[in-house]
N, CA, C and O atoms as CSV, one atom per row, in Angstrom:
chain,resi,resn,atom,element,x,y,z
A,1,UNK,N,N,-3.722,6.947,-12.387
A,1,UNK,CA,C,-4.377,7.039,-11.101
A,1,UNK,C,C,-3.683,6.095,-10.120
A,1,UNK,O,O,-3.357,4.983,-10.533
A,2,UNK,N,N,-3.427,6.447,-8.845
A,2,UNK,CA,C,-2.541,5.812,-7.562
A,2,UNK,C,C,-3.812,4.463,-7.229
A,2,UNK,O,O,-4.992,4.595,-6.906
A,3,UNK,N,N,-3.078,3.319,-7.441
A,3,UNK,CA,C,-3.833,2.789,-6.528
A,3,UNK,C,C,-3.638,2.621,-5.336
A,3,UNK,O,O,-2.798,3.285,-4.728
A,4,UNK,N,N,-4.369,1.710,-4.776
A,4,UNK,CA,C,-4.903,1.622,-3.134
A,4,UNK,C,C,-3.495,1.282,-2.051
A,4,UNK,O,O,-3.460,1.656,-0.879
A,5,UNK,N,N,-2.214,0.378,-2.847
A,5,UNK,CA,C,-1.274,-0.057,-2.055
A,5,UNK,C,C,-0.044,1.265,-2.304
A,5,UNK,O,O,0.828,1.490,-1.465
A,6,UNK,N,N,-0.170,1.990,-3.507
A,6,UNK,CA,C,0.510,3.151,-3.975
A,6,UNK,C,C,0.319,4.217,-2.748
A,6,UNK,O,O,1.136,4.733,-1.987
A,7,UNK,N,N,-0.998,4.322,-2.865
A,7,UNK,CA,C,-1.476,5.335,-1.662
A,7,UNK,C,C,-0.990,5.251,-0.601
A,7,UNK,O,O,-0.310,6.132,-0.074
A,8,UNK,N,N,-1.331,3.921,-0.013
A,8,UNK,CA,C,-1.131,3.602,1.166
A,8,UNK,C,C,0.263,3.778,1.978
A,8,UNK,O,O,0.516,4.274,3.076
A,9,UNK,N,N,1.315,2.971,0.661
A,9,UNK,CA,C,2.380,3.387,1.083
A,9,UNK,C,C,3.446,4.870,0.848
A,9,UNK,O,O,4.607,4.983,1.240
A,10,UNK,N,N,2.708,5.797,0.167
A,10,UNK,CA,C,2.871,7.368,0.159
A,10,UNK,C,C,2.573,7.517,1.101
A,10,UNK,O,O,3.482,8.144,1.645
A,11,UNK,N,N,1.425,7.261,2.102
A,11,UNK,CA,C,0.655,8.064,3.440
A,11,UNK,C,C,2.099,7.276,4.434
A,11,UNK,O,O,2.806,8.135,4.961
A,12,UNK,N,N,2.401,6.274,4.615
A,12,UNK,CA,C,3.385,6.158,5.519
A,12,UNK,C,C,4.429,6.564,5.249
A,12,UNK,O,O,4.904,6.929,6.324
A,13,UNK,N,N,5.063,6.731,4.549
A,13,UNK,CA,C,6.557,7.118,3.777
A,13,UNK,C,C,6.550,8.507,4.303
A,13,UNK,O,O,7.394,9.019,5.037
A,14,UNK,N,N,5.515,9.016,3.839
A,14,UNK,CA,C,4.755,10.649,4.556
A,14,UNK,C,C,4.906,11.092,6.210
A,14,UNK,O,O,5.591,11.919,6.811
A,15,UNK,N,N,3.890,10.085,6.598
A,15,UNK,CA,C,3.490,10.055,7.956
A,15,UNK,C,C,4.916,9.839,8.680
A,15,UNK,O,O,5.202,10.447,9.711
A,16,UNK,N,N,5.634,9.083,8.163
A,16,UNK,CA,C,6.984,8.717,8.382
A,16,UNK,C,C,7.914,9.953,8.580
A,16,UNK,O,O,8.295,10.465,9.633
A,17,UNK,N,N,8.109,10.204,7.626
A,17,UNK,CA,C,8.971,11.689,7.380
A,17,UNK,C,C,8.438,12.962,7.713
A,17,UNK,O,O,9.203,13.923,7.639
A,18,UNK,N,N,7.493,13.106,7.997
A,18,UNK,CA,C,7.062,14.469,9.022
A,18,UNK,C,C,7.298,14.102,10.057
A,18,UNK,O,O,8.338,14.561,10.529
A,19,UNK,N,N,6.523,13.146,10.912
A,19,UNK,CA,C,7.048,13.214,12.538
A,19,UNK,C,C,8.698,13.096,12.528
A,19,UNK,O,O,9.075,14.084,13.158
A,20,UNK,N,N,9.608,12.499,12.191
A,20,UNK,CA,C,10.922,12.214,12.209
A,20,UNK,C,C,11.617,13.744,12.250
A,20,UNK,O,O,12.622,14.023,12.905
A,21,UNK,N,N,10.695,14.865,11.225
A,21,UNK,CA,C,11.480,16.144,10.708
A,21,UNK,C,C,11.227,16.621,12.184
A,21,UNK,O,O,12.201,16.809,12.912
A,22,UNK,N,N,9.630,16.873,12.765
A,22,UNK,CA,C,9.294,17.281,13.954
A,22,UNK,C,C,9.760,17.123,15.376
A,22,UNK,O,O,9.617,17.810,16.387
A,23,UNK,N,N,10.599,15.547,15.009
A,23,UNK,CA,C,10.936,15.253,16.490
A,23,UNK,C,C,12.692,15.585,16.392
A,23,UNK,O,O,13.405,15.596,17.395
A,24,UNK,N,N,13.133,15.807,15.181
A,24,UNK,CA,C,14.542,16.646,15.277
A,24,UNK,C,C,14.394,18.111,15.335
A,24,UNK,O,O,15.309,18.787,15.804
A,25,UNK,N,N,13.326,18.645,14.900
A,25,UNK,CA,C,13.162,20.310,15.448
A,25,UNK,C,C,12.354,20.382,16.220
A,25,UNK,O,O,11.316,20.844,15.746
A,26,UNK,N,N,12.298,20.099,17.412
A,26,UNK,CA,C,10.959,19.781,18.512
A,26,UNK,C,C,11.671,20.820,19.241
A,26,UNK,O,O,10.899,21.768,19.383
A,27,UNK,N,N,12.604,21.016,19.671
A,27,UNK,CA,C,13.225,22.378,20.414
A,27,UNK,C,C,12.654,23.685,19.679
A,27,UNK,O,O,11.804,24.410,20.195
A,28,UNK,N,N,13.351,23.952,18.118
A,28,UNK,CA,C,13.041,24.986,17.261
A,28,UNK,C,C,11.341,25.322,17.456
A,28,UNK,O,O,10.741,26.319,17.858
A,29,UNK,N,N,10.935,24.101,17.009
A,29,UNK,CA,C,9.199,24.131,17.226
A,29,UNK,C,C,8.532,24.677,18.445
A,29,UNK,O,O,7.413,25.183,18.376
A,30,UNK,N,N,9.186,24.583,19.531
A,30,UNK,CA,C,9.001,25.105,21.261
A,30,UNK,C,C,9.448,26.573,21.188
A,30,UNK,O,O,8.831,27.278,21.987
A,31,UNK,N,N,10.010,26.972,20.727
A,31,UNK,CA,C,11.109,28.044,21.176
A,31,UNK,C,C,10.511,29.447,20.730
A,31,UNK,O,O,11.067,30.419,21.241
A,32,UNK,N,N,9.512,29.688,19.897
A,32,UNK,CA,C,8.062,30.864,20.021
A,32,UNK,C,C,6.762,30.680,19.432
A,32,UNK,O,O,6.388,29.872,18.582
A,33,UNK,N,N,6.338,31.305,19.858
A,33,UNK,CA,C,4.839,31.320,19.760
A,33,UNK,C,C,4.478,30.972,18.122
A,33,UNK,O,O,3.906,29.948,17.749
A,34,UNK,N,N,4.982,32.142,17.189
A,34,UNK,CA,C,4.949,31.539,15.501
A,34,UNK,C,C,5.173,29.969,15.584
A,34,UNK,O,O,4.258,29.200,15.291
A,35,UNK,N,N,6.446,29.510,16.002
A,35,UNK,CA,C,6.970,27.992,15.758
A,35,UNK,C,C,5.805,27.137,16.554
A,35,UNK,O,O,5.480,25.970,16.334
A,36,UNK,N,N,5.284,28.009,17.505
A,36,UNK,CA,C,4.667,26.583,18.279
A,36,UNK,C,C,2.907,26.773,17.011
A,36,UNK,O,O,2.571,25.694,16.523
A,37,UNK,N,N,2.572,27.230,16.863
A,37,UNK,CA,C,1.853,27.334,15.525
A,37,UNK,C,C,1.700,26.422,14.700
A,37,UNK,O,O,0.745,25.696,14.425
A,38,UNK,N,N,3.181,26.556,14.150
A,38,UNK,CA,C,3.995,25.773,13.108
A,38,UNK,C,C,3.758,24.358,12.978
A,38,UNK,O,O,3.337,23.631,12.078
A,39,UNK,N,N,4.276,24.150,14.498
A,39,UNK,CA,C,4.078,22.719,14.799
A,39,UNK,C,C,2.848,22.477,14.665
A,39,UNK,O,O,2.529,21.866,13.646
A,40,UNK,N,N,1.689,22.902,15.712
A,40,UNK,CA,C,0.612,22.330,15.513
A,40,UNK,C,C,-0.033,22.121,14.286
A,40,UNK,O,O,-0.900,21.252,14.193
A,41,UNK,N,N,0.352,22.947,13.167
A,41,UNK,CA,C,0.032,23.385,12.102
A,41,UNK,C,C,0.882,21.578,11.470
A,41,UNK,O,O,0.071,20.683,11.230
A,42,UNK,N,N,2.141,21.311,11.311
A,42,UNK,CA,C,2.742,20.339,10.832
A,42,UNK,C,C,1.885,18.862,11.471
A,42,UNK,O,O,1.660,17.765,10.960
A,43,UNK,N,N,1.687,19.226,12.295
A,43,UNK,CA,C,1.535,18.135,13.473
A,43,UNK,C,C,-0.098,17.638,12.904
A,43,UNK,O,O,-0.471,16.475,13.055
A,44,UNK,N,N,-0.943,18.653,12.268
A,44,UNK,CA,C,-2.099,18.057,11.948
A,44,UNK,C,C,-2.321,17.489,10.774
A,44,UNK,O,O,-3.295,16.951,10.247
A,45,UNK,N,N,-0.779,17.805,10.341
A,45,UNK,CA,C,-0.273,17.017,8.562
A,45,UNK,C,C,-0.541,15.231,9.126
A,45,UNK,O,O,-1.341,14.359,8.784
A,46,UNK,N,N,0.453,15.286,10.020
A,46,UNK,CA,C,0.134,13.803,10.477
A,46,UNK,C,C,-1.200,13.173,10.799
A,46,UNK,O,O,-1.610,12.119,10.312
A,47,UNK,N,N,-1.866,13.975,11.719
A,47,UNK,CA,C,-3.547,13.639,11.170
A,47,UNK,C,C,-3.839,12.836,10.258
A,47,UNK,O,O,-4.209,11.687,10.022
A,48,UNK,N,N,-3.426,14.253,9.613
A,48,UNK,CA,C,-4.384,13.683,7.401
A,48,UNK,C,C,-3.957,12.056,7.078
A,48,UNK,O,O,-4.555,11.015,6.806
A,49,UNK,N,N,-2.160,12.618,7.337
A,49,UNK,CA,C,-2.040,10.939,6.756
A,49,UNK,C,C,-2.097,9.531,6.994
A,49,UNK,O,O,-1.974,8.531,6.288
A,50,UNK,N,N,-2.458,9.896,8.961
A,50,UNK,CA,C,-3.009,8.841,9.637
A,50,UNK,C,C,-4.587,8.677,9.199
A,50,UNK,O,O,-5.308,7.694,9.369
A,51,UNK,N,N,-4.772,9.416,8.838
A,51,UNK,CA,C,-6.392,9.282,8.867
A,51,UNK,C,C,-6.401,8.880,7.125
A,51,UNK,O,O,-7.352,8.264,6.643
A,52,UNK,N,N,-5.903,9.064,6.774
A,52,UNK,CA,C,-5.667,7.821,5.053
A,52,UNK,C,C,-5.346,6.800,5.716
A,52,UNK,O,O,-6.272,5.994,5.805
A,53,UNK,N,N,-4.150,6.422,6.358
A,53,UNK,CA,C,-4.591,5.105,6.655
A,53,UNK,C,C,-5.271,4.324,7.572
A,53,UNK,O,O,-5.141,3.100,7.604
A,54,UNK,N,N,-6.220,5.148,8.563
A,54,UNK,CA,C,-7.021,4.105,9.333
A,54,UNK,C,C,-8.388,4.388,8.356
A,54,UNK,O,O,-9.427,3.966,8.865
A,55,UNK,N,N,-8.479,4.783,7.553
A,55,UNK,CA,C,-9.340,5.152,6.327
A,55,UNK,C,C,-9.275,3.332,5.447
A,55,UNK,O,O,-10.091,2.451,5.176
A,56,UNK,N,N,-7.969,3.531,5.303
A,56,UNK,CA,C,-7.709,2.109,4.542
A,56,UNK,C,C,-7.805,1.080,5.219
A,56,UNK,O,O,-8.162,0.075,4.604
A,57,UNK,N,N,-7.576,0.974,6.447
A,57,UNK,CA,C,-7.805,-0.084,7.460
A,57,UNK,C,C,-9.594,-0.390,7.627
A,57,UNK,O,O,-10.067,-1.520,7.751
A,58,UNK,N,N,-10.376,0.843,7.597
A,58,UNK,CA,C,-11.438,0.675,7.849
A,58,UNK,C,C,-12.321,-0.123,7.227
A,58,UNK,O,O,-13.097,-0.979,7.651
A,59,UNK,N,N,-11.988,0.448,5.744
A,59,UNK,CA,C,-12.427,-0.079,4.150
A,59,UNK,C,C,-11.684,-1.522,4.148
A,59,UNK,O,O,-12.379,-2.064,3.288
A,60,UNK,N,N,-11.008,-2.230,4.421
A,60,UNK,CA,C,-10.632,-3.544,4.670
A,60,UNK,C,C,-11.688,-4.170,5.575
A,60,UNK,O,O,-12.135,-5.271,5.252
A,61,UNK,N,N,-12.267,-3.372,7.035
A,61,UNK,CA,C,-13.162,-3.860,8.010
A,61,UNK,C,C,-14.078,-3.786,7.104
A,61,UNK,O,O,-14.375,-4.974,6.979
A,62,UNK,N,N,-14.810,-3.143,6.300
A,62,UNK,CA,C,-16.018,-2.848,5.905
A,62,UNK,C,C,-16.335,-4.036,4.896
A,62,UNK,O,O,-17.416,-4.609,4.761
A,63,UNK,N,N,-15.129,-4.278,4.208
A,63,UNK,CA,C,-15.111,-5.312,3.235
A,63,UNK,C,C,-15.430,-6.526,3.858
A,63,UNK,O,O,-16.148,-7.416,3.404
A,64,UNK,N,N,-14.998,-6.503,4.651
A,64,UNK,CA,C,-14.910,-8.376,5.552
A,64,UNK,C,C,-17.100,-8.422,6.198
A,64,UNK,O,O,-17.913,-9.344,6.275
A,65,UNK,N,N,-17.177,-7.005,6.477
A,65,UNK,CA,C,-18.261,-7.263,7.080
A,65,UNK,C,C,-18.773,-6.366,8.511
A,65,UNK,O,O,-19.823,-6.148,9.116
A,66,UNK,N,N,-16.979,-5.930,8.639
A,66,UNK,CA,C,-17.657,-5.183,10.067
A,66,UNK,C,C,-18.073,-3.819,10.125
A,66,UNK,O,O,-17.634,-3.082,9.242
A,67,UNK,N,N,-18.616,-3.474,10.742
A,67,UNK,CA,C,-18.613,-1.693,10.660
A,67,UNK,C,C,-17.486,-1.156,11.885
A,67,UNK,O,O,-17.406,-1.520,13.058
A,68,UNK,N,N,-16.502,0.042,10.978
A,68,UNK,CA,C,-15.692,0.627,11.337
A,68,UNK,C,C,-16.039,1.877,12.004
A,68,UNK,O,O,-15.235,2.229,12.867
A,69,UNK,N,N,-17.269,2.795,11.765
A,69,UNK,CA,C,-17.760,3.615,12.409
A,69,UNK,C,C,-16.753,5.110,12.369
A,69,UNK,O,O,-16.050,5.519,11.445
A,70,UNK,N,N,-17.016,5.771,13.867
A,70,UNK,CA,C,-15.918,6.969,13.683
A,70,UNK,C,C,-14.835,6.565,14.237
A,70,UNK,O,O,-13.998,7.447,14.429
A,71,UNK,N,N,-14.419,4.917,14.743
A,71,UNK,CA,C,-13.369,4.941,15.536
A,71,UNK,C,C,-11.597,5.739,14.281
A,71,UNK,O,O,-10.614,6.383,14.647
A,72,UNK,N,N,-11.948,5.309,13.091
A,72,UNK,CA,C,-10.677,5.611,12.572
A,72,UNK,C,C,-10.238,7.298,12.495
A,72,UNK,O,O,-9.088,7.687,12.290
A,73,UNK,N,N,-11.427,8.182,12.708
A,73,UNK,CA,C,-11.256,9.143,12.557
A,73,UNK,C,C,-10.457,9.327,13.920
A,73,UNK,O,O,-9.325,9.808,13.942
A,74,UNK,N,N,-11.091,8.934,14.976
A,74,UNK,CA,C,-11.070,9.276,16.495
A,74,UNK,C,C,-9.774,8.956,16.499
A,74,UNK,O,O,-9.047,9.921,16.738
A,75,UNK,N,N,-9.087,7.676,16.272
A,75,UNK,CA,C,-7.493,6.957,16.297
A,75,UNK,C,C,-6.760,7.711,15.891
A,75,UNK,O,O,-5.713,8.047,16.444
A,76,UNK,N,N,-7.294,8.216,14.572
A,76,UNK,CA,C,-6.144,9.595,13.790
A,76,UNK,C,C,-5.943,10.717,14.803
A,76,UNK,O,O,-4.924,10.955,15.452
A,77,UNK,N,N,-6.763,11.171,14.811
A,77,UNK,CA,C,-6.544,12.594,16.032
A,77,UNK,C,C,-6.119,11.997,17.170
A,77,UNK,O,O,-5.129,12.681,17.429
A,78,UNK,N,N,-6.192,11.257,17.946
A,78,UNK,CA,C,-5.798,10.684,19.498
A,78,UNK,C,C,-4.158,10.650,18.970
A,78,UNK,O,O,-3.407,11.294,19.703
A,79,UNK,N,N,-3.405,9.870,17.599
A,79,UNK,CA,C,-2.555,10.196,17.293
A,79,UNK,C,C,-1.786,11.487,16.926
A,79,UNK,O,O,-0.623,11.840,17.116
A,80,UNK,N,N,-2.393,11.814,16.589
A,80,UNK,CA,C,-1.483,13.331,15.757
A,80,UNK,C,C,-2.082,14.270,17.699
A,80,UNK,O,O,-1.056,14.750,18.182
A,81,UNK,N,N,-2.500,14.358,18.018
A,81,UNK,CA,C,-2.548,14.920,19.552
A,81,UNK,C,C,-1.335,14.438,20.185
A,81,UNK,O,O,-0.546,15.265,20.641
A,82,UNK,N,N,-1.066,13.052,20.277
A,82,UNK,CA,C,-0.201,12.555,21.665
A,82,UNK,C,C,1.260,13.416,20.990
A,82,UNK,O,O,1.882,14.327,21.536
A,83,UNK,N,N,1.530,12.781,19.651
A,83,UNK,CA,C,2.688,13.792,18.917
A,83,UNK,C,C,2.725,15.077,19.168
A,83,UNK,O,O,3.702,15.815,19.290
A,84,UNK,N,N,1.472,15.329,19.248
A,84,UNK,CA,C,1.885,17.365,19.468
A,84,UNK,C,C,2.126,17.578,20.522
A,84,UNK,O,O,2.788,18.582,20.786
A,85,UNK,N,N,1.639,16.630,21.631
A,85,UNK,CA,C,2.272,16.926,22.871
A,85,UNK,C,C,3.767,16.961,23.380
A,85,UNK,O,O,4.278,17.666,24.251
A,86,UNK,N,N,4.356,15.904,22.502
A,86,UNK,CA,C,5.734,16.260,22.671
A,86,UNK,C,C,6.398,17.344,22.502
A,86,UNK,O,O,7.586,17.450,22.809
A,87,UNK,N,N,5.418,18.633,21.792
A,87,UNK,CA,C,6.342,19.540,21.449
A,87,UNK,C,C,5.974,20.407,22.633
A,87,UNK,O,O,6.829,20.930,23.348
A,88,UNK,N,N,4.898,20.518,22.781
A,88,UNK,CA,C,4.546,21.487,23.161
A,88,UNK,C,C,3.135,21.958,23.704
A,88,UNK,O,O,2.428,21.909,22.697
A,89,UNK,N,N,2.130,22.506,25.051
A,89,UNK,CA,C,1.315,22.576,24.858
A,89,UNK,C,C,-0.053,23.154,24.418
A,89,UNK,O,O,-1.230,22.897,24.668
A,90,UNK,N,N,0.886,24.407,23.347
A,90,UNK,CA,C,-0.162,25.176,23.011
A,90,UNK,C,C,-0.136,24.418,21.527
A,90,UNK,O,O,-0.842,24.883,20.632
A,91,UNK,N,N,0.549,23.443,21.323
A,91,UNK,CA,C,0.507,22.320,19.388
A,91,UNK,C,C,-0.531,21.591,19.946
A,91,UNK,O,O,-1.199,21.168,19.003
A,92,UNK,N,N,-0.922,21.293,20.810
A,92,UNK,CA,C,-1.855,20.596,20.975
A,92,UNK,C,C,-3.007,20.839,20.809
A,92,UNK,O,O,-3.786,19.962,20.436
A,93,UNK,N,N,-3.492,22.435,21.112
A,93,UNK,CA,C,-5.299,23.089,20.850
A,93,UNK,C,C,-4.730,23.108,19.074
A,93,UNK,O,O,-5.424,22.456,18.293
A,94,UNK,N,N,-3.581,23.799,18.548
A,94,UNK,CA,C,-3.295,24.385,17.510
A,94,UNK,C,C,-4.006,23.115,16.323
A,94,UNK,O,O,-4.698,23.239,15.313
A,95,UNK,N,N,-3.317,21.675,17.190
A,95,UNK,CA,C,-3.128,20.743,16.065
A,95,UNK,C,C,-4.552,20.238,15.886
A,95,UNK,O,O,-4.941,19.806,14.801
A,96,UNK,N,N,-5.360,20.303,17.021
A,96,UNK,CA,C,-6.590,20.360,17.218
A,96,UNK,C,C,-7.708,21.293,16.151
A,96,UNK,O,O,-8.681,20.738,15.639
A,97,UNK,N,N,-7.493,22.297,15.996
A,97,UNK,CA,C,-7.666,23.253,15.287
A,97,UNK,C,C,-7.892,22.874,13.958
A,97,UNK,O,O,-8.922,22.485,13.408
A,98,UNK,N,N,-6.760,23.053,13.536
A,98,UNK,CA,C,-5.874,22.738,12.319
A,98,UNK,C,C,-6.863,21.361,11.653
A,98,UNK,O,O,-7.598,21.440,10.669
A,99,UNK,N,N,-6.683,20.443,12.291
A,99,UNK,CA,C,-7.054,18.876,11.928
A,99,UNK,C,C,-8.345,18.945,11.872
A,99,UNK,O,O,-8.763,17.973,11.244
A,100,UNK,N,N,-9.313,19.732,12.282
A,100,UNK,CA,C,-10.615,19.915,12.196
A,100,UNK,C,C,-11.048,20.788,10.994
A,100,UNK,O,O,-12.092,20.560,10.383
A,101,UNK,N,N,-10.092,21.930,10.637
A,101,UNK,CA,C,-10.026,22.962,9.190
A,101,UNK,C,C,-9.922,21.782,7.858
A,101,UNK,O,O,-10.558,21.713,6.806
A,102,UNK,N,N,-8.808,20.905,8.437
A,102,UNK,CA,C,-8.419,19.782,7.409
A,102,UNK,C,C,-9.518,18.791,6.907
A,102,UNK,O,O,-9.573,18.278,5.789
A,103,UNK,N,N,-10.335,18.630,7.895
A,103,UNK,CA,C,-11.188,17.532,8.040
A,103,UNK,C,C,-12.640,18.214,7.558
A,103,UNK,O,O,-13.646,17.854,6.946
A,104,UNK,N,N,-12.275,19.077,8.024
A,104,UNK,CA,C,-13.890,20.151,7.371
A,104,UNK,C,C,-13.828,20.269,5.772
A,104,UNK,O,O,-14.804,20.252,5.022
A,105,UNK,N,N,-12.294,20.409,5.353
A,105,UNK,CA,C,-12.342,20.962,3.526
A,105,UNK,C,C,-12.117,19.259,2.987
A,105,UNK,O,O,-12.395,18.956,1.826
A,106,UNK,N,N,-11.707,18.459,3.755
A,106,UNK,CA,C,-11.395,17.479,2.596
A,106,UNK,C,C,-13.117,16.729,2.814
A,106,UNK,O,O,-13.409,15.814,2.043
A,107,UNK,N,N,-13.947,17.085,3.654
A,107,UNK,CA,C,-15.460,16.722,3.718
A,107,UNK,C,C,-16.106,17.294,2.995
A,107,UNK,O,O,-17.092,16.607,2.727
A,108,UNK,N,N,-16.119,18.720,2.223
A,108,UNK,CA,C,-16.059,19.358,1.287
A,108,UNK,C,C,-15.594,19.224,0.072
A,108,UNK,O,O,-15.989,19.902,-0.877
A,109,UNK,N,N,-14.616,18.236,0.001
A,109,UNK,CA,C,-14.250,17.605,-1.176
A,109,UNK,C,C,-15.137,16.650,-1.767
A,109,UNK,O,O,-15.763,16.575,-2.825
A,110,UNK,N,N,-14.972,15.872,-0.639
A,110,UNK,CA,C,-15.464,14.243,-1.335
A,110,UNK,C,C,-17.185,14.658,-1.420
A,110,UNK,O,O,-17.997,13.839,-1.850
């Protein structure tokens, strides 16, 4: 089983290497309607793995004493949004979309 610093640093290594792939095909990603999809669709990957780690950031606040509330959720999406904007502005409802499908099944998980 992964622990907590294992995780943590998979979600950036992650978070890392998707936006990097996105912002070298950010043209390709623009260039039709399927691709702009795509993106938003990739773009709400970053979401997830921001939202593992303001997840982990939170659970550090919670530990000390404070309450973290929905801001980490809210931080994740305000992120993975400003990114989709670079591509494009129909990645932006898409990634919107997308990150809410994501957020609905992994709430369904746990």
């Amino acid at each position: 089983m992964a622990g907590v610093g294992t995780s943590m640093l998979g979600s950036v290594l992650l978070f890392t290497v998707v936006l990097s792939l996105q912002e070298v095909y950010r043209e390709k990603l623009a260039s039709s309607e399927l691709y702009t999809i795509l993106g938003g669709f990739t773009r709400s990957l970053l979401f997830l793995f921001s939202l593992s780690l303001s997840l982990f950031v939170g659970n550090l606040q919670e530990s000390s004493g404070m309450k973290s509330g929905w801001g980490a959720l809210v931080f994740s999406e305000i992120i993975a949004l400003v990114a989709a904007s670079t591509v494009h502005r129909v990645c932006i409802t898409t990634c919107f979309l997308f990150s809410d499908g994501l957020l609905y099944e992994m709430s369904k998980i746990s």
